[in-house]
C-alpha positions in Angstrom: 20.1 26.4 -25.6 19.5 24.2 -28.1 18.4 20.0 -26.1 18.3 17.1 -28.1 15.0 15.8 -28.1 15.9 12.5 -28.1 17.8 12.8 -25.6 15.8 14.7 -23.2 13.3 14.2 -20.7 10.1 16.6 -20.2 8.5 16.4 -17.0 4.7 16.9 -16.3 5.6 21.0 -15.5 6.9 21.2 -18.8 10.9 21.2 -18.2 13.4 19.4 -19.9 15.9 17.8 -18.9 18.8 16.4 -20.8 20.8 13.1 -19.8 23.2 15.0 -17.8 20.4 16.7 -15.2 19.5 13.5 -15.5 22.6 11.3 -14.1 22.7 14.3 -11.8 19.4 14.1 -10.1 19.7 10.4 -10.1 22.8 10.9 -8.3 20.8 13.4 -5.7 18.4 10.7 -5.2 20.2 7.7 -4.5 22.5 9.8 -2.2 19.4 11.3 0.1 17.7 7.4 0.9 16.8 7.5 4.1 15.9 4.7 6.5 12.5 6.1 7.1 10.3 5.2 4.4 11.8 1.9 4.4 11.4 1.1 7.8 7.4 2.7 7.3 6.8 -0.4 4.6 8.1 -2.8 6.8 5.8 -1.8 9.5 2.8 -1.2 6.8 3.2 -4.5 5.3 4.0 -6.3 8.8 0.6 -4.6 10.0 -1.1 -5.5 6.8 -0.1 -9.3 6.8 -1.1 -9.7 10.7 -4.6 -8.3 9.5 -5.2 -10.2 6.3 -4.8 -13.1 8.0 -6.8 -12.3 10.8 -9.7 -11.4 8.6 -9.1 -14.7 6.6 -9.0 -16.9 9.8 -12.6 -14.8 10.6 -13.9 -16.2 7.7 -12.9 -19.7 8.6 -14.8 -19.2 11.8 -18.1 -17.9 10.6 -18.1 -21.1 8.1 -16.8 -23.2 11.2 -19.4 -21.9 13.6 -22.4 -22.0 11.0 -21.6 -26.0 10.1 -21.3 -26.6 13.8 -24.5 -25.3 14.5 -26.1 -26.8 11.8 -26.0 -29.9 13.8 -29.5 -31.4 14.9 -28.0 -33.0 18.0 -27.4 -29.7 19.3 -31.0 -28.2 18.9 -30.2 -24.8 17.9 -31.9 -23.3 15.6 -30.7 -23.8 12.5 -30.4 -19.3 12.1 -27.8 -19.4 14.5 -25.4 -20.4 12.1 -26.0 -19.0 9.6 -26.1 -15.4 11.7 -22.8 -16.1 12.7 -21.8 -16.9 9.4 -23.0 -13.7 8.2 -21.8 -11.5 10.7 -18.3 -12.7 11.1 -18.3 -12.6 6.9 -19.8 -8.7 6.7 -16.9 -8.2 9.8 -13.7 -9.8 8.0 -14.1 -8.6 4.5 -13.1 -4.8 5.5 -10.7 -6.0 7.4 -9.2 -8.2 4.5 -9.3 -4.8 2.6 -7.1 -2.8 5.2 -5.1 -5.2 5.2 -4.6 -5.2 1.4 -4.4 -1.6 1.3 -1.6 -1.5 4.0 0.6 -4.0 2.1 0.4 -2.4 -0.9 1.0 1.3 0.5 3.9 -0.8 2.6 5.2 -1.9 -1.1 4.6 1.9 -2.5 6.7 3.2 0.4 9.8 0.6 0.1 10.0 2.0 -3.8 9.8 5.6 -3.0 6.5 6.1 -5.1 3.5 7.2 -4.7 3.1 9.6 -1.6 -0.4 9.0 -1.4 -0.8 5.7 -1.9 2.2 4.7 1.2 0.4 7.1 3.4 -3.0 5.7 2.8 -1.4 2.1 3.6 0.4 3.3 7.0 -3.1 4.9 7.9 -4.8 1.8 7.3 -2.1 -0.1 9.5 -3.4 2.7 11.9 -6.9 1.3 13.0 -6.0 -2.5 13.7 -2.7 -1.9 15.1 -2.0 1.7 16.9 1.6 1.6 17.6 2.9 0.2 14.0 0.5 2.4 12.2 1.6 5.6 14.0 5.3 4.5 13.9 4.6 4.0 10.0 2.6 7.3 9.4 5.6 9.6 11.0 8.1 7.5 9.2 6.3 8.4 5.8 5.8 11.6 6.7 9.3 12.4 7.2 10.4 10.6 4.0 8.1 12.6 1.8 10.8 14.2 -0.1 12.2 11.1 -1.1 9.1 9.9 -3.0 8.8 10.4 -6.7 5.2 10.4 -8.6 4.4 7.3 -9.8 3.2 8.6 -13.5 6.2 7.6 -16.3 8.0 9.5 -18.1 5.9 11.1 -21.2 7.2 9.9 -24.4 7.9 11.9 -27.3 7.2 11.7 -30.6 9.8 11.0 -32.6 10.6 13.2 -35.6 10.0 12.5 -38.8 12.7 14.7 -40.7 
């Protein structure tokens, strides 16, 4: 069997494919899209969004609460505020980065890639909100065979003959 290299595609196990395996497996792909991992971003990134945003409006409330109580009418103590600052700070920045993590796995699962990566963001989605993130963990568990690895294509070398 002789395969045009130029023409071919070699994939990380070390088998070829020429352009027709390739319009065929294309094909295969495009005709087995399921709803699943689809509706398992949508819920990822919903879940994602509602966190992010909560974490974000956390930090406006540490920064609120330590300016009001910075105020010498009030007679607090003036480590009040800045406790609260600090605390609602060390609170919201992991959940700003669950949030991130579940839009971006959310993203991963609407393009089929990365397995991993859309799993890791429906788990995420898991802790802050129970029902979306185990709705979006089954969903991209029964998609997995519609994801593709994320690495491209290697390149070859072309011939110098």
């Amino acid at each position: 069997m002789n395969v045009d290299v130029d023409k071919s595609i070699c994939s990380s196990a070390s088998k070829c494919y020429n352009d027709d395996d390739k319009d065929r497996i294309g094909r295969w792909q495009m005709e087995n899209k399921t709803w699943k991992p689809t509706t398992a971003g949508i819920l990822s990134i919903i879940a994602g969004s509602l966190v992010v945003i909560a974490g974000i409006l956390l930090l406006v409330m540490g920064g609120t609460f330590a300016c009001i109580f910075s105020d010498p009418s009030l007679q607090i103590p003036p480590m009040v505020g800045s406790s609260i600052m600090s605390i609602l700070t060390v609170a919201a920045i992991p959940i700003i980065v669950l949030g991130a993590v579940s839009i971006v796995g959310g993203i991963y699962s609407l393009k089929r890639r990365l397995w991993g990566l859309a799993l890791a963001g429906a788990i995420c989605a898991l802790v802050p909100y129970l029902v979306l993130g185990i709705l979006a963990i089954i969903f991209v568990s029964l998609g997995k065979d519609e994801f593709t690895s994320g690495s491209p294509q290697p390149q070859l070398p072309e011939s110098q003959e």
